[in-house]
C-alpha positions as CSV (number, residue, x, y, z in Angstrom):
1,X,0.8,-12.6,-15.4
2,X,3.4,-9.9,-16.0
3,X,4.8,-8.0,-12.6
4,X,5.9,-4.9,-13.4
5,X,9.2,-3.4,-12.2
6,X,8.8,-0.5,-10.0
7,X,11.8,2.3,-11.2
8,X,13.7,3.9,-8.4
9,X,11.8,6.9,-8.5
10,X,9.1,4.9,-7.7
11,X,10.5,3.0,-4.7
12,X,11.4,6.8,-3.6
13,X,8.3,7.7,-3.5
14,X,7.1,5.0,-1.5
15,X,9.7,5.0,1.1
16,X,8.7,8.9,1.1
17,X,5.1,7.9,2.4
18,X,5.9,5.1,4.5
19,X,5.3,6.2,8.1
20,X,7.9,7.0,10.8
21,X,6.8,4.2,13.1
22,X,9.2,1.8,14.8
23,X,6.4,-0.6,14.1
24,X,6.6,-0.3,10.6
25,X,9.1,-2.6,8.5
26,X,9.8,-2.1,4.6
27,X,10.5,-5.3,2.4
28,X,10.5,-6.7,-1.1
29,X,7.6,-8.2,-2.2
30,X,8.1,-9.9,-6.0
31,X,10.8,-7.3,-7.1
32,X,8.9,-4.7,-5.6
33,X,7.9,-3.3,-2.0
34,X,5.5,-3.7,0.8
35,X,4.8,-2.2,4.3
36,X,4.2,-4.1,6.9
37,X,2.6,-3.5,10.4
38,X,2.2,-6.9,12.7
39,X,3.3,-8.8,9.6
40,X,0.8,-7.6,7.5
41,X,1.0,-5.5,4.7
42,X,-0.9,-2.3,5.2
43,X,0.7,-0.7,1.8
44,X,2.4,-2.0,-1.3
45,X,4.0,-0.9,-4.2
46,X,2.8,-2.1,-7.9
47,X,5.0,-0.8,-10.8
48,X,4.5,2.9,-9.9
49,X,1.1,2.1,-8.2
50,X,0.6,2.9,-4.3
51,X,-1.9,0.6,-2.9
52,X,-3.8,0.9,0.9
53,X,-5.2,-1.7,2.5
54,X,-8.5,-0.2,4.1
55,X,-11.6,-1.0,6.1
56,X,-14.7,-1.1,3.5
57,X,-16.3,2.6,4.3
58,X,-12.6,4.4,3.5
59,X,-11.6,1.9,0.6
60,X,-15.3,2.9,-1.1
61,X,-14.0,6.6,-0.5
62,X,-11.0,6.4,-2.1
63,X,-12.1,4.3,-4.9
64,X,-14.7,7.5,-6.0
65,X,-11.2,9.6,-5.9
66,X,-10.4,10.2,-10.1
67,X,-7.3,8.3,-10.5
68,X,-7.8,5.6,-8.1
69,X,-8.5,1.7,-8.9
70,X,-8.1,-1.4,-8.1
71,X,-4.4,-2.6,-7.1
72,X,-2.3,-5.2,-8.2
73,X,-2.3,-7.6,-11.7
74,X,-5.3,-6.4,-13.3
75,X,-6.2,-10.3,-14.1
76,X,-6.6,-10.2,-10.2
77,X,-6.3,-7.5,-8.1
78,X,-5.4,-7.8,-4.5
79,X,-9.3,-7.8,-2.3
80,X,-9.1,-4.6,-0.1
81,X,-6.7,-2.5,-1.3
82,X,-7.0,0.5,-3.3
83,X,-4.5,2.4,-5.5
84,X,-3.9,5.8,-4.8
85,X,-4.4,8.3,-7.4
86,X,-1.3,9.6,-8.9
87,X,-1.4,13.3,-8.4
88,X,-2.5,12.3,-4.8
89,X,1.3,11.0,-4.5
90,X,2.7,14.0,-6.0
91,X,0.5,16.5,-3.7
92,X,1.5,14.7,-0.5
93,X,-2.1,14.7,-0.5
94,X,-1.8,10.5,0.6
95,X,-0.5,10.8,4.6
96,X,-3.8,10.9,5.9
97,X,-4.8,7.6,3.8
98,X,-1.5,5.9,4.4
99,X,-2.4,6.7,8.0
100,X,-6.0,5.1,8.0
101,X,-4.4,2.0,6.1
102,X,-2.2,1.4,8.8
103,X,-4.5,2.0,11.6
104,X,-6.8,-0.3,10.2
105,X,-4.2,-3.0,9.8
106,X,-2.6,-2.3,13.0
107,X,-6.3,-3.0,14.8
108,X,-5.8,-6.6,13.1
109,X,-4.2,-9.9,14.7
110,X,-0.6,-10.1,14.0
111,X,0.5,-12.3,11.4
112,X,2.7,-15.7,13.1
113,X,6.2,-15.3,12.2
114,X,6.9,-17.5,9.5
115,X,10.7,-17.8,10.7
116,X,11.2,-20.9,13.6
């Protein structure tokens, strides 16, 4: 399984969506990026590919958007998240899904620290 390597313009434009929330922490994730609410990642970064984790009813919505998929390897794809389409990225048209994503994954236990 080949992980691609997001570019810096890509990382940008991540960081550019990631909301303004002290709860909200940014880390690497396999040479690429993740956001993480309670420990759990509510958005990730693929290559160039913006993925949301969502409850059902709002992943099926944005999987009818033209452009969206599946996110993650395509030999397996990470189970409820969706990619964002492209020119949904470039049209700041994405803040109102990034902020469903982490809603939904703020509403979820928090992950135990790993760290002891």
């Amino acid at each position: 399984m080949q992980i691609p390597k997001p570019t810096e313009l890509d990382k940008a434009r991540f960081r550019a969506l990631v909301p303004d929330d002290p709860r909200v922490e940014v880390k690497p994730v396999f040479g690429n990026l993740g956001a993480f609410v309670n420990g759990n990642m509510f958005m990730g970064l693929f290559g160039a590919s913006i993925g949301l984790k969502l409850n059902p009813a709002d992943a099926a919505a944005l999987a009818q958007l033209e452009g969206s998929g599946p996110f993650g390897p395509a030999e397996r794809p990470m189970a409820g998240y969706v990619s964002l389409p492209p020119g949904m990225i470039e049209a700041a048209g994405a803040n109102g899904w990034v902020g469903r994503s982490l809603a939904f994954v703020a509403s979820r236990p928090a992950k135990p620290s790993g760290k002891r």
